[in-house]
C-alpha angles and dihedrals in degrees: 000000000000084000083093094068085064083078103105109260116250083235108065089190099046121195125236124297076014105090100066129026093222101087094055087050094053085042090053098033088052083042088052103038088051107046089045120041112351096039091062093032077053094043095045091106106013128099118248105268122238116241102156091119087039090047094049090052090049104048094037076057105053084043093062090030091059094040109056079045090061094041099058096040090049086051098048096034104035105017102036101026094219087165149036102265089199095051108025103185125168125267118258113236104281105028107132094245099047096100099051084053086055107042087048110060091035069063098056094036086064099049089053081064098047091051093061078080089081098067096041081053094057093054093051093053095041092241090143096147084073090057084096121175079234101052095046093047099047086048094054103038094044082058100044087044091053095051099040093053082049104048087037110031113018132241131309118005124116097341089073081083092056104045089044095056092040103046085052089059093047085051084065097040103048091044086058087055094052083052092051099047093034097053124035121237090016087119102067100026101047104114097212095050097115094047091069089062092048075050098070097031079063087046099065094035086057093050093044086052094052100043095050085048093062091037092060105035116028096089100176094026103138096211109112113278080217106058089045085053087049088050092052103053097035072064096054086056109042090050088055098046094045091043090052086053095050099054092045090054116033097011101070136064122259093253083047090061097043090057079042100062102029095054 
C-alpha cells in the first residue's frame, strides 16, 4: 500500500515533515491514541489542569497566525490577481510567484498541525464533552489533506481557496477562544457564539459552491478533475456534520437538549 509514496514527489526540494509519509503517521497515530483512549486513562485521578495563561497565548497566537495567512492570500489572490481564479493551478518551477505558493501552504500545512493542541487541551483539562466525532475528524482529515496534495499534486492551486476562506474563519474562532479563556463567564454569555458556528457552515457551502463551479465549467482547467471531486464531497460532509451540530446544540429548546443529552 506505502509503495505509492515511491512516485517522485511534484516538488523536487520538500520541505520538512514533507519528504516521507512516516513522521505525520506517527504525529496522528500519537494525536489519536492519546484523545481517545491514553489522555483520559492519564487524566482518571488527576485534577483538571489549568491552562487558562497557556491557552491566551495560544489562541492570541493562532489569531495572529491565521490572520496574517488570510491576509496575504486575500492580497495576492483577490487584490493582485496572481492567478486565474476560475482555473487555480499550481506554479511550474521558476515562475516568479512559485515560492510564495510554496512557502504558503507549507504554512498552512503546519497550522493544520498546530491545531491538533486544541484537542490535547481539551483532554488535560477533562473537557471531554468537546471530543466531538466532529472535531476529531475535521482535525485529522484537514492534516492528511494538506500533505497528500502535497506529496501528489504540488502547492498552491485550487486549494488557496480553500486555505484563504478557511484560515478567516479560524481568525474569528480563535479569537473567540482567547475571550473565553481571558475573561470568566464570556462562553456562555457571549451573545455571537453560535454564529461562528453558521460561519463555518458558510464556509463549506461557499466552497461546495466553488468547487463544483470549477468543476462544471472549467472545461480546459488543468487542476485534477479528482481532487475537485474529493473536495466536493469532504464539503458535503463537513456541512452535514456541522449542521447536525448546530441543530443539536442552538436549534432546539433547553428542555430539547436536556432530553438530548440525557437520552
Amino acid at each position: 500500500m506505502f509503495g505509492i509514496f515511491n512516485i517522485p514527489p511534484p516538488d523536487p526540494n520538500q520541505l520538512p515533515l514533507t519528504n516521507s509519509p512516516w513522521p505525520l503517521i506517527l504525529i496522528l497515530t500519537i494525536y489519536l491514541l492519546f484523545v481517545l483512549k491514553f489522555g483520559k486513562i492519564f487524566m482518571k485521578h488527576r485534577e483538571p489542569y489549568d491552562l487558562t495563561k497557556l491557552l491566551r497565548i495560544y489562541n492570541l497566537g493562532q489569531v495572529a497566525y491565521n490572520g496574517i495567512f488570510f491576509g496575504i492570500t486575500f492580497y495576492y489572490l483577490i487584490c493582485q490577481r496572481i492567478c486565474n481564479l476560475n482555473c487555480m493551478e499550481t506554479f511550474p518551477f521558476g515562475h516568479e510567484h512559485k515560492n510564495l505558493e510554496r512557502y504558503v501552504h507549507y504554512a498552512y500545512f503546519i497550522n493544520k498541525i498546530l491545531d491538533l493542541l486544541d484537542t490535547i487541551f481539551f483532554v488535560l483539562r477533562k473537557s471531554y464533552k468537546q471530543i466531538s466525532f466532529l472535531h476529531v475528524y475535521h482535525h485529522v482529515m484537514m492534516v492528511i489533506g494538506c500533505y497528500l496534495v502535497m506529496r501528489f499534486y504540488g502547492t498552491g492551486g485550487h486549494f488557496n481557496a480553500v486555505g484563504m476562506i478557511n484560515s478567516l474563519v479560524h481568525t474569528v474562532m480563535y479569537f473567540y477562544y482567547f475571550l473565553s479563556a481571558h475573561y470568566p463567564g464570556v462562553k456562555a454569555n457571549i451573545w455571537w457564539k453560535k454564529y461562528i458556528t453558521i460561519t463555518q457552515l458558510i464556509q463549506f457551502v461557499a466552497l461546495f459552491l466553488y468547487t463544483s463551479y470549477v468543476l462544471i465549467f472549467a472545461k480546459n482547467c488543468g487542476f485534477p478533475s479528482s481532487l475537485l471531486l474529493v473536495q466536493i464531497v469532504q464539503a458535503l460532509i463537513m456541512m452535514y456534520m456541522f449542521g447536525n451540530f448546530y441543530v443539536k446544540t442552538y436549534g432546539l429548546t433547553s428542555e430539547q437538549q436536556v432530553r438530548h443529552k440525557q437520552g
